[in-house]
KENUMAR-614541 format. One record per residue (C-alpha): residue number from 1; residue in three letters; x, y, z. Coordinates in pm, whole numbers, plus 32768, in hexadecimal, padded with zeros to 4 digits. Example, Ala and Ser with C-alpha at 12.3 -4.5 7.8 and 13.67 -1.06 7.14 Angstrom:
! residues 2
1	ALA	84CE	7E3E	830C
2	SER	8557	7F96	82CA
! end
This chain:
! residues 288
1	UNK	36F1	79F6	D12F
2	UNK	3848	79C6	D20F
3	UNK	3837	793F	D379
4	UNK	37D2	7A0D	D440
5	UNK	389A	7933	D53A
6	UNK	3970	79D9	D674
7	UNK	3A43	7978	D793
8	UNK	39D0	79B5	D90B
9	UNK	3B09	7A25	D999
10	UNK	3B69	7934	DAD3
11	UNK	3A64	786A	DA38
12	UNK	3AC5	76B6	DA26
13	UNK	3AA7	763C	D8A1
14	UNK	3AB1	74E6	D82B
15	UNK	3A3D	7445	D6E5
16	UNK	394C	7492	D653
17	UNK	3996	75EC	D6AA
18	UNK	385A	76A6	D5FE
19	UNK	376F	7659	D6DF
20	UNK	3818	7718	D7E6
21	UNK	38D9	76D3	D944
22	UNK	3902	7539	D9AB
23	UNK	3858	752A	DAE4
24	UNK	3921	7465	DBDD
25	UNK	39A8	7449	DD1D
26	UNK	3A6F	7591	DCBC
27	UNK	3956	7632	DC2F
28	UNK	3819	7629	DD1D
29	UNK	36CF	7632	DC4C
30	UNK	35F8	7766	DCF8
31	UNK	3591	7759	DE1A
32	UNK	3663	7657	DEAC
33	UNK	3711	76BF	DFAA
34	UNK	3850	75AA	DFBA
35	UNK	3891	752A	E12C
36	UNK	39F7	74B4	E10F
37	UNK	39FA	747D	E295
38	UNK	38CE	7344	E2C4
39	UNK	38CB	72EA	E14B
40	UNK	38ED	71F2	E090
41	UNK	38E8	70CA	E1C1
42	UNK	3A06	6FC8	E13B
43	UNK	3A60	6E30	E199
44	UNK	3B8D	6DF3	E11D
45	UNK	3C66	6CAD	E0EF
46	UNK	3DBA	6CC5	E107
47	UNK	3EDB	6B82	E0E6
48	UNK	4093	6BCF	E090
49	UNK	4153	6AAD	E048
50	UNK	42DA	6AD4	E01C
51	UNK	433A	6A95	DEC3
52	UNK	444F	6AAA	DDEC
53	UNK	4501	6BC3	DDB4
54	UNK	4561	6B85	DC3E
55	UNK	4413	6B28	DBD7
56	UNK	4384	6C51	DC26
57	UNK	445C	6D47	DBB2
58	UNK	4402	6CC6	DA4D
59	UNK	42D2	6D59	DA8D
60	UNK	4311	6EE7	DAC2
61	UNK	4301	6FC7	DA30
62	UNK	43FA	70AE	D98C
63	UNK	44D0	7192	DA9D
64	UNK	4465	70A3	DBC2
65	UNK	4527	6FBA	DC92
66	UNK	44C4	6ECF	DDB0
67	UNK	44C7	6F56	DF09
68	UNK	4532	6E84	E02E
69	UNK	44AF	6D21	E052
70	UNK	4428	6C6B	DF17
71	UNK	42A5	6C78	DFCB
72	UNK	414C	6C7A	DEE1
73	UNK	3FFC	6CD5	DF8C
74	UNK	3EA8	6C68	DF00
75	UNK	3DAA	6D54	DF67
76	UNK	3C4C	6D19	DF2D
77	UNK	3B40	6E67	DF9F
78	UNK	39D7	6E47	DF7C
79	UNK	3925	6FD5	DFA7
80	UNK	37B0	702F	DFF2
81	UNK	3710	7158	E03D
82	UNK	37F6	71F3	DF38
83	UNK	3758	7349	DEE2
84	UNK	37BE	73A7	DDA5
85	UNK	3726	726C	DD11
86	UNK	35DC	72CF	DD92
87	UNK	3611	71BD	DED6
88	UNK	3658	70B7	DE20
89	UNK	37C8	6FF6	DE62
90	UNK	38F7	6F6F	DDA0
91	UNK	39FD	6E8A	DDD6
92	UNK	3B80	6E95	DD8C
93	UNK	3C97	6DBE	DD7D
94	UNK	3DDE	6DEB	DDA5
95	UNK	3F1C	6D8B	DD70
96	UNK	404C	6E3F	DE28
97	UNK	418E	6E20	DE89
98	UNK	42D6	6F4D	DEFE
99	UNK	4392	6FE3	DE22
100	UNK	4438	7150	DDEC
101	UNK	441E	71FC	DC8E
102	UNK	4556	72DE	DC29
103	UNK	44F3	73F6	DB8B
104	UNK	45CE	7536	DB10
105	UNK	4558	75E1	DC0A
106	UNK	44FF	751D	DD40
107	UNK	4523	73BF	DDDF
108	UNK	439E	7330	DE3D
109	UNK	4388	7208	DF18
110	UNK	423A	7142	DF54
111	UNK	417D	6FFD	DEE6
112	UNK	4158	6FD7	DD9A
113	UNK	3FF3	6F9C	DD2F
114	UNK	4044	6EB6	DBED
115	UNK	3EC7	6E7E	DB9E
116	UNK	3D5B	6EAB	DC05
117	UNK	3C54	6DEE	DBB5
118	UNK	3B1E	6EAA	DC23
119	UNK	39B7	6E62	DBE9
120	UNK	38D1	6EF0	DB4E
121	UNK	3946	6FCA	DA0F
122	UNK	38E6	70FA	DA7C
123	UNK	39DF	710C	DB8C
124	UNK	3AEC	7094	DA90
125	UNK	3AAF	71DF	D97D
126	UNK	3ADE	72DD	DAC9
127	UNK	3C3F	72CE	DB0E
128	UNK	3CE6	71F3	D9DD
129	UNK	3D61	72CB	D8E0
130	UNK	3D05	7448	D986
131	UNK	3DF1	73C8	DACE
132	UNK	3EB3	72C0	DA5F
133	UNK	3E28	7191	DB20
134	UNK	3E4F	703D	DA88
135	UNK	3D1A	6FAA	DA71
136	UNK	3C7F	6E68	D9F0
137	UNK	3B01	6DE2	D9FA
138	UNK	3AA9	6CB1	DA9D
139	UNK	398E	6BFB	DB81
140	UNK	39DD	6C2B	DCF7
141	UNK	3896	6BA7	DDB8
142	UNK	3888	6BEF	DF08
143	UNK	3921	6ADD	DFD9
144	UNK	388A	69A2	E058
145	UNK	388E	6996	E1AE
146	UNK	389B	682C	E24F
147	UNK	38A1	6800	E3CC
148	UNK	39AD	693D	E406
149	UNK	3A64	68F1	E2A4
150	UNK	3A55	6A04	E188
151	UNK	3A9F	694D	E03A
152	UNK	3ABB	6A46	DF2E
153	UNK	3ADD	6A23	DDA1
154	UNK	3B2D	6AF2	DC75
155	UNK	3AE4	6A84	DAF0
156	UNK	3A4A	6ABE	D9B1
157	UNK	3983	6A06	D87D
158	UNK	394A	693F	D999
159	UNK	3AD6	68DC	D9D6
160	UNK	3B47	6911	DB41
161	UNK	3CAF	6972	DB3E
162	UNK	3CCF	69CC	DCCC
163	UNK	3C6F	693C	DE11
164	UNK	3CAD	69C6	DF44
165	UNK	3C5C	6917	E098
166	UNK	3C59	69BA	E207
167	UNK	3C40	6894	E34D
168	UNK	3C46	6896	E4B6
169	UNK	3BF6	6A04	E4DA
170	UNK	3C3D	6AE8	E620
171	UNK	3C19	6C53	E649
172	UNK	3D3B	6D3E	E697
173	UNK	3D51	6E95	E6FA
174	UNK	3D53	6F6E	E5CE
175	UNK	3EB9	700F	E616
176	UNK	3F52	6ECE	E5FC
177	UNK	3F23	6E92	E4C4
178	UNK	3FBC	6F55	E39E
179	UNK	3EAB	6EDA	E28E
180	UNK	3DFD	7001	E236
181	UNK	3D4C	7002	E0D3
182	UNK	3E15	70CA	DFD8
183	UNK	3F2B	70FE	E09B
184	UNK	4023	7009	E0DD
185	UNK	410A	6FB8	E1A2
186	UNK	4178	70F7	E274
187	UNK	42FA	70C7	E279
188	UNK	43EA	6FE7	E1FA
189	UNK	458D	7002	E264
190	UNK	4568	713A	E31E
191	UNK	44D9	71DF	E1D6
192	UNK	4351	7240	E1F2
193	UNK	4272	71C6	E0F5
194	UNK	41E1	7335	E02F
195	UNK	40C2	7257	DFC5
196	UNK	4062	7192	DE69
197	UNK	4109	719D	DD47
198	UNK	406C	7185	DBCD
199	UNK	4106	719F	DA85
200	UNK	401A	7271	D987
201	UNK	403B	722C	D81A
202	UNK	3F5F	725D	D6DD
203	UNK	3FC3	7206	D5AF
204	UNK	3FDB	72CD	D47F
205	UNK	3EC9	7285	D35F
206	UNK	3F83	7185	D261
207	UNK	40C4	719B	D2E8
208	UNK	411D	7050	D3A7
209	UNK	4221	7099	D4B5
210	UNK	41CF	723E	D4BC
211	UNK	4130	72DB	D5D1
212	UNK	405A	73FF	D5E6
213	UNK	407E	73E1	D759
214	UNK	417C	732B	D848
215	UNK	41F1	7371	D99D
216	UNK	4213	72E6	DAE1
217	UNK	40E1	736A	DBD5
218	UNK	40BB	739D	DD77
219	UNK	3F67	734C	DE21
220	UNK	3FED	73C4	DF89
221	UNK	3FB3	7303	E09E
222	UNK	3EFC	742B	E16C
223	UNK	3DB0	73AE	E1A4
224	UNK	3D39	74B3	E2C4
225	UNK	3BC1	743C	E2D1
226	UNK	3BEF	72BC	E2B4
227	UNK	3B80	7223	E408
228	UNK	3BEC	70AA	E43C
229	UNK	3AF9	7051	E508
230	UNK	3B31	6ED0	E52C
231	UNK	3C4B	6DC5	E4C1
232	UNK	3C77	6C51	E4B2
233	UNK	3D9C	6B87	E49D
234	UNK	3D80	6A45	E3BE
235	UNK	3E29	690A	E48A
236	UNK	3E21	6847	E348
237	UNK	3E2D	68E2	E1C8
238	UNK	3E38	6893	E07F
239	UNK	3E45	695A	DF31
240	UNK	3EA0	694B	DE0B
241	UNK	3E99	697C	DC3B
242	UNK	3E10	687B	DB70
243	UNK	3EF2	681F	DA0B
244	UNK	3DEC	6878	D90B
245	UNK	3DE2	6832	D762
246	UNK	3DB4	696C	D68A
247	UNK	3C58	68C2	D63B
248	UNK	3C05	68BE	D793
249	UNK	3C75	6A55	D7BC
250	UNK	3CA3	6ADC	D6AF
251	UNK	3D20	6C69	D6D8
252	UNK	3DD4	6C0E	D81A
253	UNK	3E57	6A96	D85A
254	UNK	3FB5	6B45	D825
255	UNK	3F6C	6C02	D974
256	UNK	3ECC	6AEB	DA37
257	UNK	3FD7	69CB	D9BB
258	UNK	4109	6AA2	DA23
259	UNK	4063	6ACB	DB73
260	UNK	4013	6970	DB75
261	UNK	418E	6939	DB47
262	UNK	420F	69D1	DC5B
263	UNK	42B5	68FB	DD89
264	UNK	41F4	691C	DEBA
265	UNK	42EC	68C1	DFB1
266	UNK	4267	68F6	E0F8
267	UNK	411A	698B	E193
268	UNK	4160	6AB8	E21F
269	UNK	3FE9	6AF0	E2AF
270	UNK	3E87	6B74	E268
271	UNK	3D88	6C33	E315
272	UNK	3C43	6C91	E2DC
273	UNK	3C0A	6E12	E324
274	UNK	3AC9	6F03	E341
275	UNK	3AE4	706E	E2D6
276	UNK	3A05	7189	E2A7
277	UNK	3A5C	72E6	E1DC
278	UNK	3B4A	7320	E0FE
279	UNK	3BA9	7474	E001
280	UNK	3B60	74B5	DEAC
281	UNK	3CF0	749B	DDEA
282	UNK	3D03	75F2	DDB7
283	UNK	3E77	75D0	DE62
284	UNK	3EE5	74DF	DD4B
285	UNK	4007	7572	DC88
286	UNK	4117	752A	DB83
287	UNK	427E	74CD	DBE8
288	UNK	4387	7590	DB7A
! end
């Protein structure tokens, strides 16, 4: 007997397809009824350091070039009360820094998000390959809290790689600070910042070098339910990669040593920032 297997129309599909529709935070299970506006509640880390400009233009992608001041942000977001994983929370980490991508047919200019790290797996398979976000696994506890310092790490097999330190904390009001979780820095030389930028490539089956899929993608910065509803600025700060063997991580010590090798120049400060509500992606797109 043939499958018997058909496509939903406007339906989301990742692998394995057969057993129907991924649920996700694109695809509400029924009955949920997503609440963009007071969900998920977010505490998120951030620290930018100025940094050379050479360095990190070996690490972009094809079509993009550096934007303005050499500056990389570490950015560290722990979520609860996330609905579409039933209440439970996830964390994500990551690494950003401005650039514009040149495309045939239009000029993009935001903060390039280089890597994630997010925690756990789950949240990883919902936006890798179907939108183009790169994504890695790792451990990223909640952060220890020690008289009014957050001390957060990220590792795996048990090998921390990152630590990330926040001191001598004292609230602001929210609209003076531009940290807002997934959006970046809102201008930069006169030019506004559309939002994050990603690079999307999968690789043809046996063919080293050929993609199925590559292009340059736009996660705009229009985020018209996130509320900041508190923000502290970090007197003292510290962050930053840890060198690591190919024994100690094996699929990815090429990503953490060449983040480990960057110059960090001079601290260009950190905050700690409170959020609630987001959106669901639906707005990402392709570059052209």
């Amino acid at each position: 007997m043939k499958s018997r297997f058909e496509y939903k129309p406007g339906k989301h599909y990742l692998m394995p397809i057969q057993f129907g529709p991924q649920p996700g935070f694109r695809e509400p299970v029924q009955g949920l009824i997503p609440d963009h506006k007071n969900f998920p509640k977010r505490r998120t880390a951030f620290i930018h350091y100025l940094t050379r400009a050479e360095q990190l233009a070996e690490i972009l992608p094809p079509g993009f070039e550096l934007w303005g001041e050499p500056l990389i942000s570490f950015e560290i977001s722990h979520h609860t009360e996330v609905q579409w994983l039933g209440g439970r929370g996830y964390c994500a980490f990551g690494v950003n820094y401005p650039a514009r991508y040149v495309g045939k047919k239009e000029t993009v200019h935001g903060m390039f998000r280089s890597v994630t790290f997010e925690d756990p797996p789950d949240v990883i398979t919902s936006g890798r390959e179907d939108l183009g976000c790169h994504k890695l696994y790792c451990e990223l506890p909640v952060p220890r809290v020690v008289q009014g310092s957050y001390y957060y790490t990220a590792s795996l097999y048990g090998r921390k790689f990152f630590d990330l330190e926040l001191h001598d904390l004292e609230e602001v009001t929210a609209q003076s600070s531009a940290d807002r979780p997934f959006v970046g820095k809102p201008s930069m030389d006169g030019v506004r910042s559309e939002g994050l930028l990603y690079y999307k490539y999968i690789p043809r089956i046996n063919a080293p070098g050929v993609a199925d899929v590559e292009h340059a993608v736009l996660l705009p910065s229009d985020y018209p339910n996130l509320t900041v509803e508190k923000v502290y600025k970090a007197k003292r700060a510290s962050a930053g990669f840890i060198h690591s063997t190919w024994q100690d991580l094996p699929k990815y010590f090429h990503v953490v040593n060449a983040l480990a090798g960057l110059d960090l120049l001079e601290f260009r400060g950190a905050s700690l920032t409170f959020t609630r509500g987001g959106k669901d992606l639906s707005d990402m797109r392709a570059i052209e």
